[in-house]
N, C-alpha and C positions, 0 to 999 in steps of 0.2 A: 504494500500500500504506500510504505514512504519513496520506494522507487516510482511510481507513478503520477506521487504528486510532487518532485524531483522534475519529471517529462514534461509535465504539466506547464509548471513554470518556465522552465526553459523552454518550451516552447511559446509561450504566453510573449516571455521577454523578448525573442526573436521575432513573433511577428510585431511587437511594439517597434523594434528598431526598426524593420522594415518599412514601419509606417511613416517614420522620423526621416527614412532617407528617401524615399519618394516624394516627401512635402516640397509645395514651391519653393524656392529662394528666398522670396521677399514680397513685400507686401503689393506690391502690382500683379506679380504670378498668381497668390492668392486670390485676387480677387480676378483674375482674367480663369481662373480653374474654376473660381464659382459662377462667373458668369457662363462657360460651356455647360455646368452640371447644371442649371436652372433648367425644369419640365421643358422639354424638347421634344417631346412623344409626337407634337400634333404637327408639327412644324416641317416645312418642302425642306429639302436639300439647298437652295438656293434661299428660302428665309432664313435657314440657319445659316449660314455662308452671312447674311447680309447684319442679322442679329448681334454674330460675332464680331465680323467687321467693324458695328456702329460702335459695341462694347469696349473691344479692344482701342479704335481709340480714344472713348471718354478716359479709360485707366492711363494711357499713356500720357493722354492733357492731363489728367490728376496728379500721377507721380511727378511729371516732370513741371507743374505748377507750380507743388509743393518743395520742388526742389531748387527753385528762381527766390520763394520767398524764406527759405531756410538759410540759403547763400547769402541773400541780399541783408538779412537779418546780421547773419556772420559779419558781412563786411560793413556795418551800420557801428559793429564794435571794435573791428579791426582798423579801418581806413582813417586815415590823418585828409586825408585830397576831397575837398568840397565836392568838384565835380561827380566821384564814385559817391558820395553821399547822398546828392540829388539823384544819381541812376539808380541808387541800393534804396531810395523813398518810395520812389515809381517803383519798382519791381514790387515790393511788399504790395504798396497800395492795388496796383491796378492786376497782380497776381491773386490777392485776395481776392478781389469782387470778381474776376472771372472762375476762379477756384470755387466761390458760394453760386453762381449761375449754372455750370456746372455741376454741383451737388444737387441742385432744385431738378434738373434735367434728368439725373441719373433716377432720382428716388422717381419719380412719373415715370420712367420706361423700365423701374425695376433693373437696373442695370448696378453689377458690390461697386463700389470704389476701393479703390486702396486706403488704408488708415497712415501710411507712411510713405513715403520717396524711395523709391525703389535700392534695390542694393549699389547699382554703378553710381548711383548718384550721392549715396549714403558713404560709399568709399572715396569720392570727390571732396564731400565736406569736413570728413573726415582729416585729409592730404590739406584742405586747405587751412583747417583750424592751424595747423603746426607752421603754419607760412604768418610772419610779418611784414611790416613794412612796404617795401616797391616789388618787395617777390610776392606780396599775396597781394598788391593791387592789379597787380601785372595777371598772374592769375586768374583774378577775379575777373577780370574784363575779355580773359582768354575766352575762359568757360563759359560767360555770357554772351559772346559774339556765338559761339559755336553752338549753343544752346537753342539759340533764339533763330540758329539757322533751320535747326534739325524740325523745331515748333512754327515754326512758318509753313515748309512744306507738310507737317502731320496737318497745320490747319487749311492751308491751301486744296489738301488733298480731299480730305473729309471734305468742306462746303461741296467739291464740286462733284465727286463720287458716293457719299455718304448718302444711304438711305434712309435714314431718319430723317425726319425733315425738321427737329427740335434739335440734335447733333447739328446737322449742316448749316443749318445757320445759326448755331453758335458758332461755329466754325467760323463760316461767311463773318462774322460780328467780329469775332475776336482776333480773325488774321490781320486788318490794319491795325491794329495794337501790337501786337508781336512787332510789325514791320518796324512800326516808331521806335520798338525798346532795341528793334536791330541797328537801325537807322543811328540813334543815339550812343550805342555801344560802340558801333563801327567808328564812329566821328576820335571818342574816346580813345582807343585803341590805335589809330591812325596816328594819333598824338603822342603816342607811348614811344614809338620805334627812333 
């Protein structure tokens, strides 16, 4: 009897681990794995195709939202240079209110969000806390041009192929904002070299 419940556990604790190492990564995966598992029974191949699509990229504007205003936050403490203090305002400010429109959009289509900034961007902030002075403004305005490139084309992309029509045009909405913060960084950055 003690041998078997000996088997028992051990096998208990193996498929625990198993479970630990098939979990997403990070909190975007998690919620793009809950967004595929949501009731699918009734749904074409092609509205799930399109379902996922719209899903996938609310969580990508989510993570990578949260991770403009997490940065910017970073460099609001870090930064001596007025100019990155007025870019690190806007980012917060105007990442926040598209991050809550966003949210409003996600809960009406039933679509998880992420609770955090995904892992690459988690490891970003991370690398960048350890940076002062003109190595982390330099940094800072790296990450932010590169960012705001990647967030233009996911918003470009979605308005004009996105089948939801609450997605696209937030999409549509928020790409000339993106453009500005690209617009603005770029000027900055141009300055630096």
């Amino acid at each position: 009897m003690k041998k078997l419940s000996y088997v028992f556990i051990i096998a208990l604790a193996a498929y625990a681990l198993q479970g630990c190492n098939s979990a997403p990564k990070d909190a975007k995966e998690s919620a793009d794995s809950a967004n595929k598992a949501k009731d699918t029974s009734a749904m074409s191949a092609d509205t799930m195709k399109t379902v996922t699509g719209d899903a996938k990229f609310a969580t990508s504007a989510a993570a990578g939202g949260m991770a403009e205003i997490a940065l910017s936050k970073l460099a609001l403490q870090k930064t001596a240079d007025a100019q990155i203090k007025k870019i690190a305002e806007m980012m917060v400010k105007d990442h926040s209110k598209a991050g809550d429109a966003l949210t409003e959009i996600a809960k009406k289509e039933n679509i998880t969000m992420p609770a955090a900034m995904d892992a690459d961007h988690q490891k970003k902030f991370e690398d960048m806390s350890k940076l002062t002075g003109t190595d982390f403004d330099k940094a800072y305005i790296n990450l932010m041009a590169d960012d705001h490139k990647d967030a233009l084309s996911l918003m470009q992309d979605e308005a004009k192929n996105g089948k939801d029509p609450a997605l696209a045009g937030f999409a549509g909405k928020t790409a000339p904002v993106v453009q500005m913060h690209l617009d603005a960084v770029t000027k900055i950055h141009d300055s630096m070299k």
